[in-house]
Every structure is written in structure tokens, then in C-alpha cells.
C-alpha positions in Angstrom: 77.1 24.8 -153.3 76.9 26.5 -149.8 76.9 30.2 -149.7 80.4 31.7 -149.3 82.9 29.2 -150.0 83.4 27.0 -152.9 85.3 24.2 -151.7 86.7 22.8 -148.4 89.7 20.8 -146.7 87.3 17.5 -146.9 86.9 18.2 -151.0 91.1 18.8 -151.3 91.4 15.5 -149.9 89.1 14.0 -151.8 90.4 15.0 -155.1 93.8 14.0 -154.0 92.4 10.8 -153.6 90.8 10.4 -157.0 93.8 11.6 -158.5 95.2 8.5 -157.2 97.3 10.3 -154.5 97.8 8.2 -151.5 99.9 6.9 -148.7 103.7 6.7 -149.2 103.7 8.9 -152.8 106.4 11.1 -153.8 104.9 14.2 -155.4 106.3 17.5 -157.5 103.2 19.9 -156.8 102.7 22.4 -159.8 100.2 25.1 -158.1 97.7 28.4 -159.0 95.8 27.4 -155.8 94.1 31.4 -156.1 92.3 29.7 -159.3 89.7 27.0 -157.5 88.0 30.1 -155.3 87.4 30.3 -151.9 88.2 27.5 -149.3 85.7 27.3 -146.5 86.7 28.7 -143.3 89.9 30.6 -144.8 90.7 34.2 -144.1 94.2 34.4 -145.3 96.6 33.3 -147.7 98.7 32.1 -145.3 96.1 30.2 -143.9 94.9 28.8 -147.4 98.5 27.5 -148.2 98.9 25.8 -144.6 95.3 23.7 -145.4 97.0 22.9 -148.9 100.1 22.1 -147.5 98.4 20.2 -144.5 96.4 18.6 -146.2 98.5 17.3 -148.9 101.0 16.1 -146.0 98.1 13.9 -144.3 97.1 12.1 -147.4 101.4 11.1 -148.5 102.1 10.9 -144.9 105.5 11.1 -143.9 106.5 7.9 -145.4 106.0 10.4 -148.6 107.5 13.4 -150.2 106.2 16.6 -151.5 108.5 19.0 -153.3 107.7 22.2 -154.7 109.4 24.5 -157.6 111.0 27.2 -155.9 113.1 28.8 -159.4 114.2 31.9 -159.0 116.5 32.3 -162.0 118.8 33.9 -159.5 121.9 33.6 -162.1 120.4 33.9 -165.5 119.1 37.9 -163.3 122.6 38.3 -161.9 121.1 38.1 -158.9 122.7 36.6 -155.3 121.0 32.9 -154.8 120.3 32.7 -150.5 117.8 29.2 -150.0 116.2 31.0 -147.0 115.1 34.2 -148.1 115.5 34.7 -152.1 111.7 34.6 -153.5 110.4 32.2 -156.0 108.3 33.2 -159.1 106.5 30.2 -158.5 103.4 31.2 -156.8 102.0 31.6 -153.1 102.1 28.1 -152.1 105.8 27.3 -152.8 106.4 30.9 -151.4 104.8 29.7 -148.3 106.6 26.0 -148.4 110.0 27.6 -148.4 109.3 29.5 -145.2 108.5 26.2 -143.1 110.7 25.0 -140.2 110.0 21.0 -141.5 111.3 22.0 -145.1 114.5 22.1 -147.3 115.0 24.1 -149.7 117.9 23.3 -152.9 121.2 25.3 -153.4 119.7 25.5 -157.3 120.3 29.1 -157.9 117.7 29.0 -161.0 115.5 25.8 -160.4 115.7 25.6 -156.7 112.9 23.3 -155.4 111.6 22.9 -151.7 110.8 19.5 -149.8 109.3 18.2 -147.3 109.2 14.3 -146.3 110.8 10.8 -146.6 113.2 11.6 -149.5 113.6 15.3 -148.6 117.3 15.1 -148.0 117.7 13.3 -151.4 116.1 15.8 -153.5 118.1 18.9 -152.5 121.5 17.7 -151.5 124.4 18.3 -153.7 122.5 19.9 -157.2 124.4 19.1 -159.9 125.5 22.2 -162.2 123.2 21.4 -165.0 119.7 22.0 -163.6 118.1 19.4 -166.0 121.2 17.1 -166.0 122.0 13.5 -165.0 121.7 13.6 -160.9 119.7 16.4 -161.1 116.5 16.3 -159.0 114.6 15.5 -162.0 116.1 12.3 -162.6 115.7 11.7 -159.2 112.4 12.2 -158.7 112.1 10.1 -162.1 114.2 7.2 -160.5 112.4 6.9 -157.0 108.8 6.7 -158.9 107.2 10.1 -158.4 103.8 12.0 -159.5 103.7 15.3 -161.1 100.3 17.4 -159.6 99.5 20.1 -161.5 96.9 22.6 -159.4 95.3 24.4 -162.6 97.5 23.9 -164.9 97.4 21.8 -167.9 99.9 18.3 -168.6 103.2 20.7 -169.0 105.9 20.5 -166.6 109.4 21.9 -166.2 109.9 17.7 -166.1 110.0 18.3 -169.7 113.0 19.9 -169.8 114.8 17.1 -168.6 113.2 14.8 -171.1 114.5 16.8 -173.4 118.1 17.2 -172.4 117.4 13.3 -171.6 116.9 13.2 -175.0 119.3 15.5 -176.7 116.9 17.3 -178.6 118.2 19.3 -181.3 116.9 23.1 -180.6 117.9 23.8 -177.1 121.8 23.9 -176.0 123.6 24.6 -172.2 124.3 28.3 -171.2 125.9 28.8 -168.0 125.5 31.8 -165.9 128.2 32.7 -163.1 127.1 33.8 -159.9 126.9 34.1 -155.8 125.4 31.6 -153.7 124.7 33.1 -150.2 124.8 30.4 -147.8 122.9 30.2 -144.4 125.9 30.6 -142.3 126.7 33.9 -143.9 129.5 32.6 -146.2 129.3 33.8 -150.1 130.3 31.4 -152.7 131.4 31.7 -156.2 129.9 29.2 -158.1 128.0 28.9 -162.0 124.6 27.0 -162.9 123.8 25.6 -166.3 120.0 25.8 -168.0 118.9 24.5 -170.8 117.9 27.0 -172.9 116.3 28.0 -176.6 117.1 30.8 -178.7 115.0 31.0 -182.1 110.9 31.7 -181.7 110.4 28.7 -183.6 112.2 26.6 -180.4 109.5 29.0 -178.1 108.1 25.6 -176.0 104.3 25.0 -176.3 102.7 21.9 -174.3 99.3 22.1 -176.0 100.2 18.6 -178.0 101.5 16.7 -174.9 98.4 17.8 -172.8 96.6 16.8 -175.7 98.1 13.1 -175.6 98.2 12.7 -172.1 94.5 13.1 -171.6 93.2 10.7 -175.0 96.3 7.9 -173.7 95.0 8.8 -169.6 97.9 9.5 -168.6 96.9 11.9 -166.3 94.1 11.5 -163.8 91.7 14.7 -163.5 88.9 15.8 -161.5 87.3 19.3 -159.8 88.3 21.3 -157.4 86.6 24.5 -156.7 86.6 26.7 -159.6 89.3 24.4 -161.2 90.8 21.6 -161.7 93.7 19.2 -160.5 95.2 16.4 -162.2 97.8 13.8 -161.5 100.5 12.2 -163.4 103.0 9.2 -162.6 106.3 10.5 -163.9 107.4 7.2 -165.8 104.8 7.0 -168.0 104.9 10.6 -168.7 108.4 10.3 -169.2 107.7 7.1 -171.5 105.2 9.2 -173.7 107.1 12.3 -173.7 110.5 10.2 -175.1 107.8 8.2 -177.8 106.4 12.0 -179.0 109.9 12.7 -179.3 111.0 10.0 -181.5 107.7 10.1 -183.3 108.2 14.3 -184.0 111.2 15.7 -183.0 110.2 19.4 -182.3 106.7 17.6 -180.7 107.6 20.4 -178.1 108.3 23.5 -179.8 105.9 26.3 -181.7 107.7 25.9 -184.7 107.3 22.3 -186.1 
């Protein structure tokens, strides 16, 4: 390892690559990007999440998409929703992609995401009321073939959620929340969102089972990076597993079995 740095742009790339990232891919991108250490070169955050985002764009090219969570839970805090300038809880990097001229960002006012690339437009026009809902961006991220990445994180992804309405599992229900979207021209709409929530601690979500099966059936592709790790799964056969689990053990998803 050379002194004062533990990974570079070259060894991002690299592991994208034997992730089986390449050319043409459309990818949702959970990230902790603090957790693999120091890139080589970097002085700043901002200039860490431009060689993650940079680098990511070279290797799906613009014939691919990236997309980031940007959730805000604006409505479930009573909180205005504005695309441009209402912060996500969802870490540096998707801070930083939501602040790019090249990107769109979803009128979502609790699971907003943020794109960039080929399918851009189709992932964040006209989000349907119910977040995890038929037409919403997870089942159309599931329909055009994506990858989940997650950046330091195990197998669990919001995805799930959508699985699991998908699914109609038994312990979560729809709660809508009312609120104010604030839209880019200035004009204020009245409008209500609907998650998918749980209510009783045994319902609490745990993923430690799915990231369990994922890596003994390789569903997910994992290698190094840094101080951490990335891995890489194609959303079908998650989606595939995650519906089998389900049938196999109802409440494969919850604390409380």
C-alpha cells in the first residue's frame, strides 16, 4: 500500500469492473463512500464524490444510467419537498449528485432519487403516489434490467420495499402523508405521498437473512475497495430470490419471525 492514500480512481474502476459493471448498465448506487479511506490525490469531499461520480459515469457511459437515493421523508417530517435544494439523508455522494447541472432529480417528496444518463428522464418523470407502487421507479428500474451497487453496505436495499408491496406482505400497510411540493418555477403544490410502512417491533425490517442468501446463492458480486467493500447485484434475480424467501417464510424480512 503506498503511504497516504488507500485507494485510487484506477482501483474504483477496477472494482466496478469485477463487480460486473460495464458499458450500457443501469445502476441504483447505495453509498458510505467515507468508509473505503482515503482516495489518492483527494483533498475534498467535493472532490472525492466528483471521482466517484466520474468515474462511475466512464465505466456505464452515457448509453447507461446511474441513479441515486435522494429520500428526504419530506411529508412523513411535515416538511416542504423543493427537488433542487431540500437535502437528502442519504449520504455525501447523492448530496453531491443532486447538485449537478447533468442531473434530475424526482418530485418523490419522501423517496426522491437523482439520475443521471440514458433512462434519466424515465426514472423521475411523473412518480406515482405510492413510493413503492406499480410505475414507481422501482419497478422501473426492475423492468429496464438494472443493478443494485451497494458502496459498504450489505445485500439490503430500499428495492425490498417494493418486493414487498409487490408481494403484499402481511405486516406492512399504506399511510399517506399530505404535504407541499415546491416546484422550480416557484409555484407551491398541494399534493400527498404514500409509504409503505410497519408499525409493531416485531415488523422492525432486518436484512441479515437476505444478505445471508444472496452471498451462499452469488447473487451478488463482491470485491475490495479501500478500507471496504463494494458489491453488485442484478435486480431480477434479486427480485426472484427475495419473492422465493418470501413464499418460503413470510416475515423472511422482519425481526420478529
Amino acid at each position: 500500500m503506498n503511504m497516504g492514500y488507500d485507494y485510487s480512481c484506477q482501483d474504483l474502476e477496477n472494482s466496478l469492473k469485477e463487480i460486473g459493471i460495464s458499458e450500457g448498465d443501469n445502476v441504483f448506487i447505495h453509498s458510505n463512500i467515507g468508509f473505503f479511506g482515503r482516495m489518492k490525490d483527494v483533498k475534498s469531499a467535493d472532490e472525492l464524490c466528483d471521482n466517484f461520480l466520474s468515474t462511475i459515469k466512464q465505466t456505464v457511459t452515457k448509453n447507461g444510467t446511474i441513479v441515486f437515493p435522494t429520500f428526504s421523508y419530506s411529508f412523513c417530517h411535515n416538511e416542504v419537498y423543493n427537488p433542487l435544494i431540500t437535502k437528502t439523508t442519504c449520504g455525501m455522494l447523492s448530496e453531491y449528485a443532486i447538485k449537478q447541472q447533468d442531473t434530475i432529480r424526482s418530485l418523490d417528496p419522501n423517496f426522491s432519487i437523482v439520475a443521471w444518463g440514458a433512462l434519466a428522464e424515465k426514472y423521475t418523470e411523473n412518480p406515482t403516489h405510492e413510493s413503492f407502487g406499480k410505475g414507481s421507479f422501482w419497478s422501473r428500474l426492475l423492468s429496464s434490467g438494472g443493478k443494485i451497487i451497494c458502496m459498504n453496505f450489505d445485500c439490503g436495499s430500499t428495492f425490498v420495499h417494493y418486493v414487498e408491496k409487490d408481494q403484499g406482505v402481511s405486516y406492512r400497510f399504506n399511510k399517506s402523508f399530505n404535504g407541499v411540493i415546491e416546484m422550480p418555477d416557484g409555484r407551491r403544490i398541494r399534493d400527498y405521498a404514500v409509504h409503505f410502512v410497519f408499525e409493531g417491533e416485531r415488523d422492525y425490517p432486518t436484512f441479515e437473512r437476505l444478505d445471508k442468501k444472496c452471498r451462499e446463492q452469488n447473487i451478488c458480486r463482491i470485491t475490495n475497495l479501500g478500507k471496504g467493500t463494494i458489491l453488485a447485484m442484478d435486480i431480477k434475480e434479486y427480485y426472484n430470490l427475495i419473492c422465493d424467501s418470501l413464499e418460503q417464510n413470510p416475515r423472511f424480512l422482519t425481526v420478529g419471525e
